[in-house]
N, C-alpha and C positions, 0 to 999 in steps of 0.2 A: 202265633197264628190266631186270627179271628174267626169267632163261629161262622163268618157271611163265607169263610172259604170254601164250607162245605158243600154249597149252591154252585148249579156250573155254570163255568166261565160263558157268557154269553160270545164273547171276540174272538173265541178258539179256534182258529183255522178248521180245524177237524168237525166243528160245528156250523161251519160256513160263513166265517171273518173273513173281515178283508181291510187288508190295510190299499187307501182306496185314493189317498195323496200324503206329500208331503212337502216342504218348501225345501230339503236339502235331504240328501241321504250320502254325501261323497264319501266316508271312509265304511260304513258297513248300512246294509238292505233295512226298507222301512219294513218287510212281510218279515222279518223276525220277531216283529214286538208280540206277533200274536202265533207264534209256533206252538205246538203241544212239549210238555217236558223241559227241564230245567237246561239255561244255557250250556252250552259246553267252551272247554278255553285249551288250548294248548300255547303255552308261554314260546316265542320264540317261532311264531309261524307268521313270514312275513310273505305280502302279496304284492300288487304292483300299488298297494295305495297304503300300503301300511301293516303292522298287524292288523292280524284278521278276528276279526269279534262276533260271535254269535250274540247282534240285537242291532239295532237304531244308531247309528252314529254319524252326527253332521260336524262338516269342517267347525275351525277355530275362525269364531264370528267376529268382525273388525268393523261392525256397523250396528247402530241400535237395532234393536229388537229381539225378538225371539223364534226358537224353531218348533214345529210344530208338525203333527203329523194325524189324518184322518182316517178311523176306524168303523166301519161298519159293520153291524152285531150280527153275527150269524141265526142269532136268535132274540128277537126284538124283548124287552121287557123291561120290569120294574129292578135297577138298578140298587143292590143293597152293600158294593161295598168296592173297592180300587185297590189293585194291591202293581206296586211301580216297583219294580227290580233291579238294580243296577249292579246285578252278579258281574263280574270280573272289573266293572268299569272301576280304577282304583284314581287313576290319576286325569282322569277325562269324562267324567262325571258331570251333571249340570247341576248345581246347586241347590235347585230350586225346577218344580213343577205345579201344574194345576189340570184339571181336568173339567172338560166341558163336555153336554150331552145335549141331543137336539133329538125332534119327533119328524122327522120325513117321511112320507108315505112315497110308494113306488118305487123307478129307480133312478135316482137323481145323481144328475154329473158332480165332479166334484168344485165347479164352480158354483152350480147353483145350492150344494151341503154348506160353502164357504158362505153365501148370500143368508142362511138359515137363520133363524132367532134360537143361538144355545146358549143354555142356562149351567152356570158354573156351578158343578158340583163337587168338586175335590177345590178348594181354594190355593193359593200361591203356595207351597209349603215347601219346608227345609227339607235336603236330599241328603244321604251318606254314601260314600262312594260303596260298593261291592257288598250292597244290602238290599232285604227288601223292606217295604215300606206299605203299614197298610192304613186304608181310610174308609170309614163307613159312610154311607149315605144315605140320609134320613130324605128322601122324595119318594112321593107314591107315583109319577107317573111317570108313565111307557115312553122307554127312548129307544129308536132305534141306531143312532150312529154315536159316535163319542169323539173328543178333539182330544190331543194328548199334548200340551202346549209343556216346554222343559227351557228355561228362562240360564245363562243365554244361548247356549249350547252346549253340544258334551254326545254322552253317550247312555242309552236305555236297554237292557237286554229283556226283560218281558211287560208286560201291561197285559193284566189279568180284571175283566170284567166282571163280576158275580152278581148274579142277580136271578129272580124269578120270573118265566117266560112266561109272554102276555102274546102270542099267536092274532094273528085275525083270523077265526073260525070263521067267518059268516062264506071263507072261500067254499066252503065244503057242506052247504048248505043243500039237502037231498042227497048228498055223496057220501059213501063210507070212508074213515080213515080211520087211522092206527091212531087208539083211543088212550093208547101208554108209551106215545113219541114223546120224547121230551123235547121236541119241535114243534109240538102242538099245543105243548103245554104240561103234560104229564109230568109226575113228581114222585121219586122214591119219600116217601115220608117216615116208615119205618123199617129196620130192619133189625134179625135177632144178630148177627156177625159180618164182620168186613173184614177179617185180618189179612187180607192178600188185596182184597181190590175193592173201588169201591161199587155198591150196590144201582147208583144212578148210570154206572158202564151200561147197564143191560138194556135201556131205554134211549139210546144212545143213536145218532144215525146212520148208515151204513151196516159194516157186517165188521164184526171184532179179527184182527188182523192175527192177535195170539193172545194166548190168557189170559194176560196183564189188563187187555182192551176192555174185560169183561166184569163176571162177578162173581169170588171164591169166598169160602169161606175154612175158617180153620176147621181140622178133624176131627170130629164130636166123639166125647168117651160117657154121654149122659143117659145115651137111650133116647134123646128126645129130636129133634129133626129142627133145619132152619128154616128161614122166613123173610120176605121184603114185601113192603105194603106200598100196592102204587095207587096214588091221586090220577084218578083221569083227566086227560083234559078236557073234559066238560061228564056231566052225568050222560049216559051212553050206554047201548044196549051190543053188550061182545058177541060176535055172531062166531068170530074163526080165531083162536090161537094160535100162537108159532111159538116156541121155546127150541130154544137152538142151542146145542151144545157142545159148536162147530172149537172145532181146537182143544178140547177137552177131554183128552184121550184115557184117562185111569182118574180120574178125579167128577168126573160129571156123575150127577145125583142117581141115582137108583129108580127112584119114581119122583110124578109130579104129583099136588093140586090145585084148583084155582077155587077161591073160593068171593065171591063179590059183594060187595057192600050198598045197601041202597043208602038215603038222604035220611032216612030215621034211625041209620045204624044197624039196622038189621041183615044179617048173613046169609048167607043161600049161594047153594053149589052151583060150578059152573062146569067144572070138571073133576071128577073124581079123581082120587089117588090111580095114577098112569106109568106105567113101566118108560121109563126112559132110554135111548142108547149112547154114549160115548161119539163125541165128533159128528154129531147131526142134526140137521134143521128138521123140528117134528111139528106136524100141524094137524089142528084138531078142531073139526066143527063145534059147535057149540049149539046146542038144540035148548030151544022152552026157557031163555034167559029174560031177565027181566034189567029195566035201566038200575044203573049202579052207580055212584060216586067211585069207589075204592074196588081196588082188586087185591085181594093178599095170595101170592106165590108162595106154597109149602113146597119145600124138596127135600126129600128124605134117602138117606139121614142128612147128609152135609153136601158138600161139593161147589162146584162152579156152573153158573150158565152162561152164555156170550149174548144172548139176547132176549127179551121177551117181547112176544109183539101182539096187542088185541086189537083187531081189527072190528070196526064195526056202525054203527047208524049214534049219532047226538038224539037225547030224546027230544023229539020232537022237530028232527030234521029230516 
């Protein structure tokens, strides 16, 4: 596995992908390429088109060319790495893939994404049947949609996008938003534990479904309490908190605090050490704060949160 896996998936359904065309999809659906969680197979389950395959799968092709299918980022950004899955696909596999990505603003048909100038960033590469496959990519600049071209056909069970969100802020210009969305932009960058989930769950969009969605940490025997440090997305002044600790019924933290980072590194309280309770969305004004880069969440001693959310003003917006 490559360090880039550890950035989320930009194409993630659950982060608002969308698989948006494709030139063939006959034995299994093009919206599986970008599903949440690892394919699933049961040998020996047959449908009216064949076995059934959890991913991408187009007929046996009897004419030049290739199949291809178009992705739309749920979360627009700088592209750091491609990971192509061909879990179960053993004997219907495509040989060979490449991956292209383009910058579309708005919302464009899937004729005029086809019309787009995209720049190939994953080149033609060798595939293995019922593996995954990763590829990094060295481009600095912002794509919103991606091509997923698999030479000459066969079958794809995930197409994982990872990269760093690049938002258009200028929408929210005089507006407050959620300054630790990782739709916005926002970025767990440190944290002291993850053993059960990871730490960028909690900036995540929507409401955590069950504790897996979220962010635990293992049971401390040290005395000393955990930690995740978010990048905001932009320096921003937090007016209101939510920590939610929805679905967390005997594991959620004791207390919280928020503590915020400005542009010189300097700390300064935003919320003091705060009693927390099990399974609930708690929210907390935030009085006499000043703009911050960074917000670090202390929960003491250990436990789980399902979400954090800072809401608030860009400085200088």
């Amino acid at each position: 596995m490559s360090e880039f896996t550890r950035l989320p998936d930009l194409a993630l359904r659950t982060l608002g992908g969308s698989v948006v065309a494709a030139n063939d999809e006959s034995f299994a659906e093009k919206e599986s390429l970008i599903r949440p969680g690892r394919s699933d197979f049961a040998a020996e389950t047959f449908g009216a088109k064949g076995q059934v395959y959890d991913g991408w799968e187009t007929r046996r092709r009897r004419e030049p060319g290739h199949d291809w299918a178009l992705v739309r980022l749920g979360l627009p950004g700088v592209i750091r790495g491609i990971v192509i899955d061909t879990a179960w696909f053993k004997g219907n596999y495509p040989p060979h893939a490449s991956v292209e990505a383009a910058a579309v603003e708005g919302y464009p048909t899937p004729a005029e994404l086809q019309a787009a100038e995209w720049t190939e960033i994953v080149p033609k590469s060798d595939l293995k049947g019922d593996a995954e496959h990763f590829f990094e990519v060295a481009d600095e600049r912002r794509y919103t949609h991606v091509r997923l071209n698999m030479f000459p056909d066969g079958g794809i069970a995930r197409l994982r996008v990872h990269g760093e969100v690049r938002p258009d802020l200028s929408l929210y210009e005089g507006l407050g938003l959620d300054l630790a969305a990782l739709e916005n932009g926002a970025l767990v960058t440190g944290c002291s534990n993850e053993f059960y989930s990871s730490p960028n769950n909690v900036i995540a969009p929507g409401l955590a479904r069950h504790q897996a969605e979220g962010w635990e940490t293992a049971r401390r025997r040290d005395g000393g309490n955990d930690w995740l440090t978010i990048r905001l997305a932009g320096t921003g002044v937090v007016r209101l908190a939510e920590i939610d600790t929805r679905n967390l019924l005997f594991n959620a933290p004791g207390w919280v605090s928020l503590t915020g980072v400005d542009a010189a590194g300097e700390e300064f309280e935003l919320l003091p050490k705060t009693r927390l309770q099990p399974d609930t969305p708690h929210r907390f004004r935030i009085e006499d704060a000043r703009p911050a880069t960074h917000v670090r969440v202390d929960v003491y001693p250990d436990g789980g949160l399902a979400r954090v959310r800072l809401h608030g003003l860009l400085a200088g917006g």
